[in-house]
N, C-alpha and C positions, 0 to 999 in steps of 0.2 A: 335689349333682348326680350324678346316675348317670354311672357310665364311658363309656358308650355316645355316651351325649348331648356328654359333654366333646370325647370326639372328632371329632365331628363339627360341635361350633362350632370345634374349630381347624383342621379339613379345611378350612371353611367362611372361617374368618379366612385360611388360606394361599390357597385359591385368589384369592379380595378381592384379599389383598397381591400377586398374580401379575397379576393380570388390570389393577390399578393401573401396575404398573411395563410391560406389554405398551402401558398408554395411553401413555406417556414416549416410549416409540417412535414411539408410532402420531405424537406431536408432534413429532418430531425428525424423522419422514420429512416430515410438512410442514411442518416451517422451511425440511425443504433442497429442498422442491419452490418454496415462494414465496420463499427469500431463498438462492439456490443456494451464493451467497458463504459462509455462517452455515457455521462452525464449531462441530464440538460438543465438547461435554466430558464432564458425565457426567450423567444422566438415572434416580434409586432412586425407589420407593413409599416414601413416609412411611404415617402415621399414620391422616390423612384423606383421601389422594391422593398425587399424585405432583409431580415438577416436572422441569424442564429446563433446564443452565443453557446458555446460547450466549454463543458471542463473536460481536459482530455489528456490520456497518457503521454502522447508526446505531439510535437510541433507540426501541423499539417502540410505538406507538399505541395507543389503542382500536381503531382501526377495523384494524389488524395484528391483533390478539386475532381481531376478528369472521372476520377471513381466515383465521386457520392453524382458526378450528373447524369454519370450511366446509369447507375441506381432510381436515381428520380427519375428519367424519361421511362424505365420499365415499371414503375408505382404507377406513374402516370396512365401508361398506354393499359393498365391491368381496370383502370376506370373505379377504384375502390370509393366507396358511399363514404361521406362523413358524416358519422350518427353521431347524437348527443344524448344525454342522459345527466344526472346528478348522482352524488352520491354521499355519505355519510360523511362529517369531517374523519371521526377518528377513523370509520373504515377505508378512507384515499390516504388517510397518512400511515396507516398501515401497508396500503397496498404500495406505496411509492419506497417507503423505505425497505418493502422486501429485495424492490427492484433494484435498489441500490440508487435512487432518486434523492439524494437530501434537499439539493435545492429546492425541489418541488415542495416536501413536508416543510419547509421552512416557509416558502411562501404562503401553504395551508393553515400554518399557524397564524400567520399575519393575518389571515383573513378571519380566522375565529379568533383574534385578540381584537383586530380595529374593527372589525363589521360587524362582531356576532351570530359570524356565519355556522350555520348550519349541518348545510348540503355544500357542496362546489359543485362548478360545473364541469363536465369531463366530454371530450371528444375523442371519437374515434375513427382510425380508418387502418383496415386491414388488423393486423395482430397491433399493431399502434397506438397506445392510449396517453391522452394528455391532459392535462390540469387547463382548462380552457374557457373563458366566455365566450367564447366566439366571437360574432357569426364566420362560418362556412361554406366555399361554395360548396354543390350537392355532392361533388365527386371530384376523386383526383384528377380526370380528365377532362375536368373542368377548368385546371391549369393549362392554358394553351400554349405559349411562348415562354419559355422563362431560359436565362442564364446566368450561372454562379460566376463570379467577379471578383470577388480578392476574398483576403481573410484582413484582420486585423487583432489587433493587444487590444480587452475589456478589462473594465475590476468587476466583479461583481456589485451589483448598486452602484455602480459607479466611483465605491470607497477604494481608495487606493492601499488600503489595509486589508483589506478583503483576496480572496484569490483571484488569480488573474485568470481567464478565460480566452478563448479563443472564439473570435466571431465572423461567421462566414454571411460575405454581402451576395445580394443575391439579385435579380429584375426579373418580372415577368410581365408580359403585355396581353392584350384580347389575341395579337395577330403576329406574326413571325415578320411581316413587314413591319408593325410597331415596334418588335424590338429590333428590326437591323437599322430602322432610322435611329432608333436610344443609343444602339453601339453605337454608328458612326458619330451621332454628338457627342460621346464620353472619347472617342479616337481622338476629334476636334478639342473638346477640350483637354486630351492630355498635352496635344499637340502649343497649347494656349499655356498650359501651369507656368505661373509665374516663377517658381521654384527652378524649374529647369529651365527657361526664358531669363533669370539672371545668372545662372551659372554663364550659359550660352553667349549671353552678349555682354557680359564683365561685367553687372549692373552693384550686386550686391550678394552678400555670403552672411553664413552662421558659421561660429567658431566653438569648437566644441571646449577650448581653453579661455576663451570668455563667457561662456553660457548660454544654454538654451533660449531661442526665445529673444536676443540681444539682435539687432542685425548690425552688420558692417555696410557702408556704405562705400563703394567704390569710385573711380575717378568716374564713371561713364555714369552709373545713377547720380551720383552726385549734381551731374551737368543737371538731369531732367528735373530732380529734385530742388536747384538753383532757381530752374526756369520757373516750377510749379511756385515757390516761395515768392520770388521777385509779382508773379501776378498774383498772388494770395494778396500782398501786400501792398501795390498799386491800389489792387477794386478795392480794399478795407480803406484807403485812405480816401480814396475818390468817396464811399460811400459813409462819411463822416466817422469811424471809427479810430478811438486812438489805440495807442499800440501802448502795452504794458510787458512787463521781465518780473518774473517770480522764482524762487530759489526753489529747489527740488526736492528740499525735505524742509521738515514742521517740525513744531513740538506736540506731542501728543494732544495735547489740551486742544489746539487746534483739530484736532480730529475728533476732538471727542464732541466738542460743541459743535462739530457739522453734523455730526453722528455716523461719521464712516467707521467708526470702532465700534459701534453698535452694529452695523447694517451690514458692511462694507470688511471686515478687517480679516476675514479668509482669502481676500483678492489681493490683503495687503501686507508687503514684506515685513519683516519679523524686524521691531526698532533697534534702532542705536542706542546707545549713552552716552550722552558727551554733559559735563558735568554737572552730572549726577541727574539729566534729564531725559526723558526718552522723545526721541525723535523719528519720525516715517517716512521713509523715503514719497512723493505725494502720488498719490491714484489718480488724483484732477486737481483743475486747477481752479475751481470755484471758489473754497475759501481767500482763498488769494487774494483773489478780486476782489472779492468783498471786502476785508485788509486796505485794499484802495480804495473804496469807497469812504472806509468808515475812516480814511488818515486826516478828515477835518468835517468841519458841519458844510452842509449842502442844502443849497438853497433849491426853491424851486423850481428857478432860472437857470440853475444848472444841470437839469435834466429837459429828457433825454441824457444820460450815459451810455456810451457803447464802447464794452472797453475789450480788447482782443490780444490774444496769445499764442505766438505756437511753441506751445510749453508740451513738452519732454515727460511723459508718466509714466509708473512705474507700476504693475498688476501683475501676483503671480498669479501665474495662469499654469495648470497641472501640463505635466511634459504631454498627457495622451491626446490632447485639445490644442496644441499647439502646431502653427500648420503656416509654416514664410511669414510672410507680410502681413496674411490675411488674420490672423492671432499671433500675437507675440505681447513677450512681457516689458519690452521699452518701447515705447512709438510716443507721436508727437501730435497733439489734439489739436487743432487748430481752432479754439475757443474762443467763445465769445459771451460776456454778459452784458446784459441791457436791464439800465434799470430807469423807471420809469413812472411820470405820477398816474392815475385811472384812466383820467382824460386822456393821455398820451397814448394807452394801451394797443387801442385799434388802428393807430395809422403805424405804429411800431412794428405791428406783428404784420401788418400787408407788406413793410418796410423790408423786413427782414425776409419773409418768405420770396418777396419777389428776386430780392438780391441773392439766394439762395438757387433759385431756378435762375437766373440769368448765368450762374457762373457756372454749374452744372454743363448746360445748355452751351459754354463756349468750349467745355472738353470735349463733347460730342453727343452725351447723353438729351436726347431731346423725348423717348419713351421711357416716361416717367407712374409710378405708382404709389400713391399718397394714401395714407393712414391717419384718421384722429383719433388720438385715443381719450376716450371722455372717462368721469367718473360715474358712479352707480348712482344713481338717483334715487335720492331717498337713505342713503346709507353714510348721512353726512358725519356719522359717529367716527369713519374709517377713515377720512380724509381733513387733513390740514386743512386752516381755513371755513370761513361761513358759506351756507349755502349761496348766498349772495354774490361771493369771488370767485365761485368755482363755474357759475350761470355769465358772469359779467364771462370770466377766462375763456370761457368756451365759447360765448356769444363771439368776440374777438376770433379764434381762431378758424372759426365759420366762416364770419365775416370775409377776413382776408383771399380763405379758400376760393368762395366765392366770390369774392370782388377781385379776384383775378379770371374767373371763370372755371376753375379746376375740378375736374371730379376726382372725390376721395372717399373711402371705404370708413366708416365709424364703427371703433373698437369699441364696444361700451363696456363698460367697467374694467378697462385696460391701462386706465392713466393710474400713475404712481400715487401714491397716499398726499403728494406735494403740489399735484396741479397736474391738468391737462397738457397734450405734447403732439405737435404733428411730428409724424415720422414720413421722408422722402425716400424712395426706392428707384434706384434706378435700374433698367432693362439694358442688358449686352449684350452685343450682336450675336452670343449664343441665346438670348432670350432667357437668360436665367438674370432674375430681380438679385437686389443688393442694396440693401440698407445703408445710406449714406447720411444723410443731415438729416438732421431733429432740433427742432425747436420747441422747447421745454418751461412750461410755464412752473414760474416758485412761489409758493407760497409762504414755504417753511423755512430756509435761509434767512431771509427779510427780518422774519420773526427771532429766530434761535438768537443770530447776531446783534438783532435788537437796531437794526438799519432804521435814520429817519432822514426827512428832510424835514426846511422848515418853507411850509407853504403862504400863498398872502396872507392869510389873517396872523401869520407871527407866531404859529403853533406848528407845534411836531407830526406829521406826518408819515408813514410806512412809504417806502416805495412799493412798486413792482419790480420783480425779479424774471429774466428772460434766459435761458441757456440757449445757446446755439452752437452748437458744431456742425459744418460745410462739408468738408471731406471727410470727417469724424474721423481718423486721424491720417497725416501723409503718408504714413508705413501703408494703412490696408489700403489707403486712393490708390495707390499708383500702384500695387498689386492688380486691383482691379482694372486698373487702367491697360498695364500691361497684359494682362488676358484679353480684355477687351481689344486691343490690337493686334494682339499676336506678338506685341514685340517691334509692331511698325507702326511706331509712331507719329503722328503729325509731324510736318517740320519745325513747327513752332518747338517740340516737347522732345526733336530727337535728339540722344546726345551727339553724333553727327550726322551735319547735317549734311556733309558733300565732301568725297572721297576724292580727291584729285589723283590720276593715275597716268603715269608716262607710261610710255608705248615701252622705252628702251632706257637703258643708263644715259646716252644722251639728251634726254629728256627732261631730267630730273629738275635739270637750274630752272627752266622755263613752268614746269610743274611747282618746284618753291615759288617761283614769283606768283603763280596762279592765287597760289595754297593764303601767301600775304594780303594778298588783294582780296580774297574775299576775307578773313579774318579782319582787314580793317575795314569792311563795310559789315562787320558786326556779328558775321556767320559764325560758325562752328565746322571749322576742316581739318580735315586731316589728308598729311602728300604720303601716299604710297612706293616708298623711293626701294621695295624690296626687290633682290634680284630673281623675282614670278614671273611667268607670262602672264600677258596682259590680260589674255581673258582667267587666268585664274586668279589676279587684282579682283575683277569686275567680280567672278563670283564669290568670291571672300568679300565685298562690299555689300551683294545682296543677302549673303548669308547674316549679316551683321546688322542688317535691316537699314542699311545708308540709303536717305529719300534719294541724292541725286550721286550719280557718277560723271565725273567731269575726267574725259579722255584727253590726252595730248600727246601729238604726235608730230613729226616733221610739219604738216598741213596745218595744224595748230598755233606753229611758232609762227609760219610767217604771214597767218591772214591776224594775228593776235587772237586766237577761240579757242574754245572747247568745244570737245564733242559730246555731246550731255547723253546720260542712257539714266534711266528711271531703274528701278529696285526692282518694278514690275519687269522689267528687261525689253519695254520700252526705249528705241533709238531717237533720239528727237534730233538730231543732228546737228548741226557745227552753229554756235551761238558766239560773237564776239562779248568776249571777260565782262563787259561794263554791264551788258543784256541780262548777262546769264547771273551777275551778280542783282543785279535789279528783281528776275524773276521771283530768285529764293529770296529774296527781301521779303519782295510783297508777298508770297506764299506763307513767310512764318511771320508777318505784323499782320496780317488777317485772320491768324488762325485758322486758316482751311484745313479740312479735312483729305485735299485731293492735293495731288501733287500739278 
């Protein structure tokens, strides 16, 4: 992208991001023109819009929402300036607290407790004054498209100790065509949530009697979930990796020497006792591994290690942050550590990454968006490890990048105190990126646990330490996978694969025999023996997202076929059994994406 042009999409992105946070305003002058009582707190531009959170007498409505945006389009069309100025600390916390403002003085205080501030900054527009650094567009009708969108439950600061707030989501675009393209992709994506996609197609549930956060997995995810396991664990074998089993909880000590009781122990459930020691249910499964590593001496003939898990962890995660598939407090990491001598480093990490992008690439993700994250240079005091491993680790992760050819964005000063880490993102036919695999170099593990081998000359050596998680774990994959489809899945990954459906009750024996024959050529069926009309079989099959429909009818039985119709409602016509079992073979051992 030419220079020119860069700048001016991030000219282009900053005024957005301004004109966003100007809308927050524009909603917080009218909360306090309808709801005068409404206290505020604080009001930033995200990503796709903005939000506001309020403390407020009571629970906001729909028909509240339809009020504050008649409000705002009349702020709006009035074109009021937003001016700035400064003002005395004690005289704004005087002036906030007359208004009946705490939040505000609370956060004036924070500013003259950690900054030494002074003055604050204050914005205005219309009778409307706010505690503000800005910046601002020049005028409220400089808001050009904007529409409010839900509410949600806040804690204040996020402490769930704190009072709970109500916050209202909000979009605004340059153009009223930008936001009706925004709405119809938030339509699409409601249309995609994975949450109502397993309700809908019996995939999987939360139990409010087993707990937030837990999922259930049901007979139909179960199937895709076999299927994703069965090739997790094929490619790890093919790609020299052995397969290890770790129990679910530790004894403290173990944690402590990782240091997740230091770092980590607010993500981590509250221990047991069993006699007379405390135990945690485990967050990962690193230590683990290392456990196998360290259960004899290791020479240096015996590295390369590449040991793999799809081990089951355990993270509380606050109920407000919890969200299906995509957050939950049980899921299953499909891990990997590698450990490895210097020499080994750089063909391990091209090793791994390649094998990482190849599996990706067979679900269907082939727009990919890669991250390094390096350490700060110069700031060797902050991180594990000699400047020397952290130059070699990085050299390596480079390396690989580009010895695949790949272009990737450098986090600089974004890797962990323990080693540099590529992170993989992949892109979904909605075009929204998603954090999947990361390969995690360690410095600090190696060390803590005191890991050697013993190399030619007869002496102790450190390994290298590699984390890798692929799907990062199967709960958020197939979430995401399941958006990314809609729910129509490849045939490889559907839990059925082909609906077999009689015309009539006499039909039914000729549709079991269909139903066996393809089941012993490996399929996945299901025979439709309900007394429905046919075509409301066929649309209960599409509803259900089944790749194929196999029809039979009198003309069926006696040429031996079916009559095959696609999900898409595509007619493909009369196929003799052996054909039509052959297709869906080769359709789901090729892993096609098309039917």
């Amino acid at each position: 992208m030419p220079e020119s042009q860069g700048n001016k999409d991030k000219q282009a992105a900053e005024r957005l991001h301004t004109m966003r946070h100007s809308a927050a305003h524009v909603l917080a002058t009218a909360m306090l023109e309808y709801m005068p009582e409404a206290r505020l707190t604080i009001g930033p531009a995200i990503d796709d819009g903005f939000y506001y959170d309020f403390d407020l007498p009571r629970t906001l409505t729909p028909e509240d929402i339809d009020a504050l945006s008649e409000r705002m389009e009349r702020i709006i069309r009035q074109n009021q300036p937003f001016e700035h100025s400064t003002m005395p600390v004690e005289e704004a916390k005087a002036f906030f607290r007359e208004q009946g403002q705490d939040y505000k003085v609370e956060l004036i205080e924070d500013l003259e407790r950690d900054a030494n501030a002074e003055q604050v900054s204050i914005y205005q527009n219309g009778d409307f004054i706010d505690l503000c650094e800005g910046p601002h567009v020049e005028t409220t009708g400089a808001v050009k498209a904007f529409k409010l969108l839900r509410t949600a439950g806040a804690y204040w600061r996020g402490d769930e100790n704190r009072q709970q707030l109500q916050r209202v989501y909000g979009t605004a675009w340059e153009s009223k065509k930008e936001l009706r393209t925004y709405l119809n992709f938030l339509e699409e994506a409601e249309r995609r949530d994975h949450r109502r996609l397993g309700r809908e197609l019996d995939l999987f549930s939360f139990s409010d009697e087993i707990g937030p956060g837990l999922v259930v997995w049901h007979a139909k995810g179960g199937h895709v979930r076999s299927v994703m396991e069965d090739f997790w664990r094929d490619s790890h074998r093919a790609g020299g990796y052995e397969f290890v089993y770790t129990p679910h909880i530790g004894r403290a000590d173990l944690w402590r020497t990782s240091g997740h009781l230091n770092w980590f122990a607010d993500n981590m459930y509250a221990p047991v006792e069993i006699d007379e020691q405390q135990y945690y249910l485990k967050p990962m499964n690193c230590p683990f591994h290392i456990q196998v590593y360290k259960s004899r001496t290791r020479s240096y003939r015996d590295l390369p290690l590449r040991y793999t898990e799809a081990g089951t962890v355990y993270r509380y995660e606050r109920s407000g942050v919890l969200h299906g598939l995509l957050r939950a407090r049980g899921f299953t990491q499909d891990d990997a550590h590698l450990f490895c001598r210097p020499e080994q480093m750089d063909s391990e990490l091209e090793r791994v990454l390649r094998f990482c992008l190849e599996i990706l690439e067979t679900y269907g993700f082939k727009d990919l968006q890669l991250e390094l994250s390096t350490w700060q240079h110069g700031e060797s005091s902050k991180y594990a490890g000699e400047a020397q491993d952290w130059e070699m680790a990085e050299s390596g992760l480079v390396g690989a990048l580009e010895g695949l050819s790949l272009d990737y964005k450098r986090m600089e000063g974004e890797a962990a105190f323990y080693g540099p880490k590529v992170d993989i993102k992949i892109v979904d036919v909605l075009g929204r990126p998603w954090q999947l695999s990361t390969i995690q170099f360690d410095f600090w593990l190696p060390q803590t646990f005191g890991l050697e081998y013993i190399g030619e000359d007869g002496a102790a050596h450190r390994p290298y330490m590699i984390h890798r998680a692929l799907y990062g774990s199967i709960e958020r994959f197939f979430g995401i996978l399941l958006e990314h489809y809609g729910g129509a899945f490849p045939v490889w990954l559907a839990p059925v694969q082909v609906a077999v459906i009689p015309i009539a009750d006499r039909h039914n024996e000729y549709a079991q025999q269909v139903g066996a024959e393809l089941t012993q050529a490996d399929l996945r069926a299901e025979v439709d023996t309900r007394s429905e009309r046919m075509n409301a079989k066929i649309r209960d099959a599409q509803l259900q997202k089944v790749p194929y429909m196999a029809v039979v009818g009198d003309r069926e039985i006696s040429d031996g076929a079916v009559n095959v119709r696609l999900r898409t409602g595509e007619n493909r016509g009369a196929l003799p059994v052996a054909d039509f079992c052959a297709m869906v073979r080769e359709s789901a051992e090729s892993r096609s994406e098309t039917l």
